[in-house]
Structures are given as C-alpha cells and as structure tokens.
C-alpha positions as CSV (number, residue, x, y, z in Angstrom):
1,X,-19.3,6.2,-0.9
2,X,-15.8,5.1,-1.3
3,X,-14.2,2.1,-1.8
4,X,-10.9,0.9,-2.2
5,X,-10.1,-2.5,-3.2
6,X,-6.6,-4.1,-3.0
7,X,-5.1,-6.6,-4.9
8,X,-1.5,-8.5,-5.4
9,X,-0.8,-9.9,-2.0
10,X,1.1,-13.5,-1.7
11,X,3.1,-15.6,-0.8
12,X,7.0,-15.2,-1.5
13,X,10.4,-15.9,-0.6
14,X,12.8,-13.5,0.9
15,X,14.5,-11.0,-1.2
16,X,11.6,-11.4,-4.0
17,X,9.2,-8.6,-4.9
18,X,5.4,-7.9,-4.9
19,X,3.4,-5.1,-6.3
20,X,0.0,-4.1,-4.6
21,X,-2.8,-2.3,-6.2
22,X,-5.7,-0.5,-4.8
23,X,-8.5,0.4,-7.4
24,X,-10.6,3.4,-5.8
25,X,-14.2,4.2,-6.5
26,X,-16.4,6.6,-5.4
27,X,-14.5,9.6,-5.3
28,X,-12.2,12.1,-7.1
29,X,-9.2,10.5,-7.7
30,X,-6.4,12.4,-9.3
31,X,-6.4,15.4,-6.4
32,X,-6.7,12.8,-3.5
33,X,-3.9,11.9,-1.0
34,X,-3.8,8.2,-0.9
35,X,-1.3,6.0,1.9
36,X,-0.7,2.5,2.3
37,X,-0.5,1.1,5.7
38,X,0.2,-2.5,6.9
39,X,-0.7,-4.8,10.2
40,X,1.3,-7.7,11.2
41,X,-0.2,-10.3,13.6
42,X,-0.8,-9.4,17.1
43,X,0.5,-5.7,16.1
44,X,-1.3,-2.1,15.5
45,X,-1.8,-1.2,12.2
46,X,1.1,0.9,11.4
47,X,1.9,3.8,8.6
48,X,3.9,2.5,5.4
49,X,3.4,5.7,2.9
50,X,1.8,8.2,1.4
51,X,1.5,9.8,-2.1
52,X,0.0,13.2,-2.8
53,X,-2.0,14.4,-6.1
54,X,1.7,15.7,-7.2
55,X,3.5,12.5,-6.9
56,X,5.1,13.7,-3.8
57,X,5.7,10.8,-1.7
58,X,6.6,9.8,1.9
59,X,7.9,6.4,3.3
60,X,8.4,5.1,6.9
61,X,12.1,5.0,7.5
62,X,12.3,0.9,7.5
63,X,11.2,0.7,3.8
64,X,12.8,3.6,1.9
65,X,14.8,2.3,-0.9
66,X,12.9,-0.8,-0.9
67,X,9.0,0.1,-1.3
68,X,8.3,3.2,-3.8
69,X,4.4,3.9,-3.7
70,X,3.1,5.5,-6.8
71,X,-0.1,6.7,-8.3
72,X,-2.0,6.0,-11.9
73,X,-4.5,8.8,-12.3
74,X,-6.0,7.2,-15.4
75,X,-6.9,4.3,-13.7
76,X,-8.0,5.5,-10.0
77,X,-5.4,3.0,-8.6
78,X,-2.2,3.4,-6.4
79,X,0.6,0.9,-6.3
80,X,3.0,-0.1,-3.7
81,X,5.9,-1.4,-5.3
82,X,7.7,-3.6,-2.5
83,X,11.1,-4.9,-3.5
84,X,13.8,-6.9,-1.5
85,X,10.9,-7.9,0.9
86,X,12.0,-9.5,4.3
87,X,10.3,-11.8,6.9
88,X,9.4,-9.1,9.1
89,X,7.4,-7.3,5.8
90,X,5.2,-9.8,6.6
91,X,1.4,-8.5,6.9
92,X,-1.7,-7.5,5.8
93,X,-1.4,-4.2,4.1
94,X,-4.2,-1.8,3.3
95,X,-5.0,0.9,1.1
96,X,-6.4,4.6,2.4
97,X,-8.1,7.4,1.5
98,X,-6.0,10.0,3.6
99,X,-9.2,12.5,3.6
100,X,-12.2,10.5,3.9
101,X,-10.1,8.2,5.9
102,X,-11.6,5.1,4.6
103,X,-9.6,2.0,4.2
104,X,-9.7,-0.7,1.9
105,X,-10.1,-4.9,3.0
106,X,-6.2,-5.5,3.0
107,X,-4.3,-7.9,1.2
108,X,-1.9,-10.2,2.8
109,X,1.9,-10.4,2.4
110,X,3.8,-13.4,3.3
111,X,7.4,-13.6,3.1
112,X,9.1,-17.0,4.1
113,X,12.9,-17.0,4.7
C-alpha cells in the first residue's frame, strides 16, 4: 500500500520561504510521477505541480518562479520548494502519487501579511 507522508508546513510571514517534504512508502519511487496539490478553506483542492521520474517539471501558472518542486530518489521523498510566499498561498498542501492517485494527510501553510 502506499503512503505518503508530508512534512514542513507553518506558520510564516509574507515574502518568507518554506520547504515541504513528502517521504513515500510502498512503492517504486524513482520511475513514479509525483504532484503537489493544495486546498485553501472553503475552496477545491486545486493542482500546484508535478515532477516526472526525469526531473521534468510542471507548475500552475500562479507559482512559477516562486515554487520549484523537485525529487530525491535516494530518499523516496519530493520537495516543494515555496519561496516569496503570499497570503493567498495560504493552505493545506498535499502530496500525490500521480498513478495510484493516492494522496498524502496534507500539511498546512499559513502566511500572515
């Protein structure tokens, strides 16, 4: 069975940076497609990016330049590197397996102004 477990989520100020970590278990890692996605309150969830087994990479138009979602093979875990984050980045953000299309708990983001 899969899991995914995220990690990294907090509390910070606008224009400050987090990095979010999902460890995955239970499958093969290194030729998996992995995304990151994220739900605000009283929204859908909604598509952040994706990273493929090549490092490829895609990113909602709203975040490009700011997030960059990468991949450690080594470790089974994928990173969402969020910089120059905003009040609206605030959300719970979640980790999935884009073929088994299971999802991880989520981690919350909070970004006062």
């Amino acid at each position: 069975q899969v899991q995914l477990v995220e990690s990294g989520g907090g509390l910070v100020q606008a224009g400050e940076s987090l990095r979010l970590s999902c460890v995955v278990s239970g499958s093969t890692f290194s030729p998996n497609i992995y995304g990151w996605y994220r739900q605000a309150p009283g929204k859908s969830r909604e598509w952040v990016a994706t990273i493929y087994s090549t490092g490829k990479a895609d990113y909602v138009n709203y975040v490009k330049g700011r997030f960059t979602i990468s991949r450690d093979n080594a470790k089974n875990t994928v990173y969402l590197q969020m910089d120059s984050l905003q009040p609206n980045d605030t959300a719970a953000y979640y980790c999935r397996d884009m073929r088994s299309f299971d999802w991880g708990q989520g981690t919350q983001v909070t970004v006062s102004s």
